[in-house]
C-alpha positions in Angstrom: -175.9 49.9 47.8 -179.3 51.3 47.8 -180.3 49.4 50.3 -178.1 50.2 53.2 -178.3 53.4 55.3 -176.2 56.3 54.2 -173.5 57.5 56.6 -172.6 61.0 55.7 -168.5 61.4 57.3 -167.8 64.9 57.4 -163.7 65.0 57.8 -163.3 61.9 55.3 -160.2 63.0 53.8 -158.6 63.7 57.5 -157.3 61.1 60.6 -160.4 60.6 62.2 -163.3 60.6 59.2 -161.1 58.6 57.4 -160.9 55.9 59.7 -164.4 56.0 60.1 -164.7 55.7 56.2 -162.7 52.8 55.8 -164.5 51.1 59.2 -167.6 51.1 57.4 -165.9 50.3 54.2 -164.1 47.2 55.4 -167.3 46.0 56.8 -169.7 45.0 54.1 -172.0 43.0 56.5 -172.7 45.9 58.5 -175.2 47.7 56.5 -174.2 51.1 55.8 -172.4 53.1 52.7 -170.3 56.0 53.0 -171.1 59.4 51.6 -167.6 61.4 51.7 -167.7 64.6 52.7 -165.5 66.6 51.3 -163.9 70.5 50.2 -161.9 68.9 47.1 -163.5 65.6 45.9 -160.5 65.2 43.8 -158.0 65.1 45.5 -156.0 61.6 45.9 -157.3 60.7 49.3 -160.8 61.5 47.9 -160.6 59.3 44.9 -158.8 56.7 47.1 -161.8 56.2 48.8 -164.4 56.4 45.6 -162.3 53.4 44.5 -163.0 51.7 47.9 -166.5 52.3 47.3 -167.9 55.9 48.7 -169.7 58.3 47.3 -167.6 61.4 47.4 -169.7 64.5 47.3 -168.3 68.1 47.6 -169.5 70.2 50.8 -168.2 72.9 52.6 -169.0 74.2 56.5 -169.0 77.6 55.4 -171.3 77.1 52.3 -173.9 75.9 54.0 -176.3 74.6 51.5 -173.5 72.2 50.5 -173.7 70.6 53.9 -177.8 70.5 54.2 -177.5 68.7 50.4 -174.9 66.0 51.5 -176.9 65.2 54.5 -180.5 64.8 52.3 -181.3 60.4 52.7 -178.8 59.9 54.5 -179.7 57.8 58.0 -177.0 59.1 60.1 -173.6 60.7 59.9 -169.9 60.8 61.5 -169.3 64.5 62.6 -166.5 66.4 63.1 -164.6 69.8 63.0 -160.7 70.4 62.7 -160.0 73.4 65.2 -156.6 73.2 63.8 -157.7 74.5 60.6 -158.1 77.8 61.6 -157.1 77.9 65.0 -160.3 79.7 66.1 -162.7 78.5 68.6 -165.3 81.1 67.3 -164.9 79.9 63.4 -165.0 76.2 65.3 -168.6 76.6 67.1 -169.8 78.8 64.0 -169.1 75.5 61.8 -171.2 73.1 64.4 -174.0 75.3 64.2 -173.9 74.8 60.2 -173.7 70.8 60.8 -176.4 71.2 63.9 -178.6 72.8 61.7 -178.2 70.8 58.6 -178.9 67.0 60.7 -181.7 69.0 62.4 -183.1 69.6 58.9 -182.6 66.2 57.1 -183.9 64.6 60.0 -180.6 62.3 60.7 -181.6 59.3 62.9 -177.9 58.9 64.4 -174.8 61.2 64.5 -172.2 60.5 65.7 -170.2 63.6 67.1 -166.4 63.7 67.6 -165.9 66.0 70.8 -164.3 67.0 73.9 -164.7 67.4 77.5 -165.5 71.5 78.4 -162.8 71.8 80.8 -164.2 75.2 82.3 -166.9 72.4 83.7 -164.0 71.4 86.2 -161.5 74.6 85.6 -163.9 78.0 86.1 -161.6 80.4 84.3 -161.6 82.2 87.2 -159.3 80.1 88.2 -155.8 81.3 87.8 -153.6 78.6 87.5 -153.6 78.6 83.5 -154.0 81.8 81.0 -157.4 82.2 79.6 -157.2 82.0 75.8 -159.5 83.5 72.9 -161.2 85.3 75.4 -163.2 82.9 77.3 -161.7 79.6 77.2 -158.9 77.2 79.0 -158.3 75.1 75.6 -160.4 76.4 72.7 -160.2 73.4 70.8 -161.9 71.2 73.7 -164.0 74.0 75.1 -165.6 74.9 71.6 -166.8 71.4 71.0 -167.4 70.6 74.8 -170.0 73.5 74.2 -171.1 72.4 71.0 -172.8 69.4 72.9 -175.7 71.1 74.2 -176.2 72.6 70.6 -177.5 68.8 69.3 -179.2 68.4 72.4 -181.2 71.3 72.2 -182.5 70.7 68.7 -183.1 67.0 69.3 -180.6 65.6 67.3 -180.4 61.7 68.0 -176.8 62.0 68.9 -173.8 59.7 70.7 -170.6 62.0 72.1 -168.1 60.4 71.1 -164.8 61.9 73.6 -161.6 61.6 72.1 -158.5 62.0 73.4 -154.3 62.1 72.6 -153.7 60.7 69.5 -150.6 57.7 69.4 -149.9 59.3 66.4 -148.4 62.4 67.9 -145.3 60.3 68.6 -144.5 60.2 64.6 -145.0 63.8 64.3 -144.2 66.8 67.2 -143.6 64.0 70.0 -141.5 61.8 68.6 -138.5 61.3 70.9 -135.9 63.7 69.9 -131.7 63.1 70.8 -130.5 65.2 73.5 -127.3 67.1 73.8 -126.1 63.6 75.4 -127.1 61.2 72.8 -129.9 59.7 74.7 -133.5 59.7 73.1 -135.6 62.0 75.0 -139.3 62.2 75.1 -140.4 65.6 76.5 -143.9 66.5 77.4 -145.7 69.3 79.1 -147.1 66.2 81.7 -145.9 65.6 84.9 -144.2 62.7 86.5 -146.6 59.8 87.2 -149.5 61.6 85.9 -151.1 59.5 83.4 -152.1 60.1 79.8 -155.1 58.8 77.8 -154.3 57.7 74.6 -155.6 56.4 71.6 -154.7 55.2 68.1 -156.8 57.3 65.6 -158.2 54.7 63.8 -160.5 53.2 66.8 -162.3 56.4 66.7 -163.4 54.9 63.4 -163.7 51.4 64.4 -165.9 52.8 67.9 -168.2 54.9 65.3 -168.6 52.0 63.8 -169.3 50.0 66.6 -172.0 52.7 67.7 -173.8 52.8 64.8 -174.5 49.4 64.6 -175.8 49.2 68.1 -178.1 52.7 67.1 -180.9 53.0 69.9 -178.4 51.7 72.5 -176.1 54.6 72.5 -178.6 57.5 71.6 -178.1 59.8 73.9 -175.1 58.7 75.7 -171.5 59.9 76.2 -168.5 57.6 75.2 -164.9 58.6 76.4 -162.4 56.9 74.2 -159.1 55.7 75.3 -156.6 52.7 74.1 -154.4 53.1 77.2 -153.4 54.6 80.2 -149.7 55.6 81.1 -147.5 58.1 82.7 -144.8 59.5 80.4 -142.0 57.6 82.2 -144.0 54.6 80.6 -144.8 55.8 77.4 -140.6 56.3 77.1 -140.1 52.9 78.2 -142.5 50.9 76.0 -140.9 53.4 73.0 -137.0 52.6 74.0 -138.4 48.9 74.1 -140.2 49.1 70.3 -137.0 51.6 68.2 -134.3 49.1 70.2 -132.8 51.9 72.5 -133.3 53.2 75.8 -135.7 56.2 75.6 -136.0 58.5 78.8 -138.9 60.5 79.5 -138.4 64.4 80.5 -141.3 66.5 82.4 -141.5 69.8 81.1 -143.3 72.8 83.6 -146.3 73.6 82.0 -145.7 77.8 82.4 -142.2 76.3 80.5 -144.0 75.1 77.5 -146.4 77.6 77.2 -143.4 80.2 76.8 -141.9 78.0 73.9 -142.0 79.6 70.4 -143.8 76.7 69.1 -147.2 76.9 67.5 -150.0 77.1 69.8 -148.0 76.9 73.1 -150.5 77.9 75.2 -153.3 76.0 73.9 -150.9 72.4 74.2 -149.7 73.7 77.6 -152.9 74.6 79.4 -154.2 71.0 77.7 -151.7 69.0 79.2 -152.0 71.1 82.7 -155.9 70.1 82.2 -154.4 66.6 81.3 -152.6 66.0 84.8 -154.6 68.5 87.3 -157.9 66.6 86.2 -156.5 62.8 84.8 -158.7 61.2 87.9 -161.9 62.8 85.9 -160.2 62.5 82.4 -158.6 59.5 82.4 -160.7 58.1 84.9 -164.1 58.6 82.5 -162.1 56.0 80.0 -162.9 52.7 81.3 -160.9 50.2 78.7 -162.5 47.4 79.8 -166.2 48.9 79.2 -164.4 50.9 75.8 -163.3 47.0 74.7 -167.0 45.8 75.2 -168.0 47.8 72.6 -164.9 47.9 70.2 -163.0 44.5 71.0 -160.3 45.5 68.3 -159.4 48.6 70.6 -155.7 49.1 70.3 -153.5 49.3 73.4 -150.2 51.3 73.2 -148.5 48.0 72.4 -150.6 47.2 70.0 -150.1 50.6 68.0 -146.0 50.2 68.3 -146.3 46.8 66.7 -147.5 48.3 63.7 -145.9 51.7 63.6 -142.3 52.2 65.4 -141.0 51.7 62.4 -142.5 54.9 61.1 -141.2 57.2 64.3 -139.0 59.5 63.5 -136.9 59.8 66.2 -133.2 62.0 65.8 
């Protein structure tokens, strides 16, 4: 093990520096170990990957020592923050500063930074046609890491941007189609008709890390928008009605609608959906899935992510 490069994954017990873990993991040839960061290094999903074969090692963003230690020898690292935590886009930029600082200082030779698009870069919040929220954003959790970009430029940390997007996954958790009052399977979403959405399974954003880091120099420097597929909702309802063996119809909810809901964070998932559909020729068109399959060829389509998992929506 000593001789490959250490990958420090900050999130490795989460979705996304999970997948990235068990990427590297499963891929022996491609010369890197894992170093697991994590808050509890004992917890089940932290020992599960010790017995794949990481080294788990305890650090926290807001003990910041902790973070500057797990980076010492390591040649690069998988970053990223959970907004959701904490809901705060303050607490959210405080903790990339701590991870800014800490690659600055072990001299990292390639992150690799889970982020967002800034949408006040297209949406000035002048403009009136969503709330402004915290203050001074449109959606905190893309604006704080949108933001958070110039931060690794600025200290010269050799960094890739690595935009996500929707996760699949949302359709076994708040998304999944629910019944209506008529017995039909409903998937309602805050998008509007024959507006597309970008979405990706989860785990490419660990197989496209992956894919990064092996190609290091290459894609220094450069912005990657990740995306498995492009639909509308109408399509995303049909392709689900086809997978759980019943018709599913897809039902456009007004964004001002949804933001009024007493649901958690309302606003936030509103006014990202309204950014969603007023900009999805710059969002959706920055995700090229041909170019996206040149680098990862296992990227999954929505198709490909029903094979494996309608079987695990809970639909009702």
């Amino acid at each position: 093990m000593s001789d490959k490069k250490v990958i420090a994954v900050t999130g490795a017990t989460g979705a996304q520096g999970g997948g990235v873990a068990r990427a590297i993991l499963a891929d022996p040839d491609a010369g890197f170990a894992v170093r697991a960061l994590t808050r509890n290094p004992d917890s089940a999903a932290a020992q599960e990957l010790a017995t794949l074969g990481a080294e788990v090692v305890e650090a926290d963003f807001h003990d910041e020592p902790t973070v500057h230690k797990a980076f010492e020898g390591a040649y690069g690292a998988f970053l990223v923050t959970n907004f959701w935590a904490h809901g705060s886009a303050a607490k959210e930029t405080e903790e990339i500063e701590v991870l800014v600082r800490a690659a600055k200082s072990a001299g990292l030779r390639h992150v690799v930074w889970s982020t967002l698009e800034d949408t006040r870069d297209l949406l000035p919040l002048d403009d009136d046609r969503m709330p402004v929220l915290q203050d001074r954003y449109n959606v905190p959790h893309f604006d704080a890491k949108g933001e958070g970009n110039s931060l690794f430029r600025e200290a010269g940390v050799p960094t890739t941007f690595l935009n996500t997007t929707f996760f699949f996954q949302g359709f076994l958790q708040a998304m999944a189609p629910q019944r209506a009052e008529d017995g039909v399977l409903t998937l309602t979403l805050p998008l509007e008709d024959g507006k597309l959405l970008a979405g990706v399974d989860v785990a490419d954003i660990g197989r496209t890390a992956l894919a990064v880091l092996k190609g290091g120099q290459e894609f220094i420097g450069r912005t990657i928008s990740l995306a498995g597929d492009h639909l509308t909702g109408a399509q995303y309802a049909e392709k689900l009605g086809a997978a759980l063996g019943e018709p599913v119809r897809f039902q456009s909810v007004p964004y001002d609608v949804f933001r009024a809901l007493d649901v958690p964070a309302a606003d936030e998932i509103g006014n990202m959906f309204q950014y969603y559909g007023d900009f999805d020729q710059e969002f959706t068109g920055a995700r090229d899935l041909k170019k996206l399959r040149q680098i990862n060829p296992a990227l999954r389509s929505f198709d490909d992510w029903l094979a494996e998992n309608a079987s695990n929506i809970k639909a009702s």
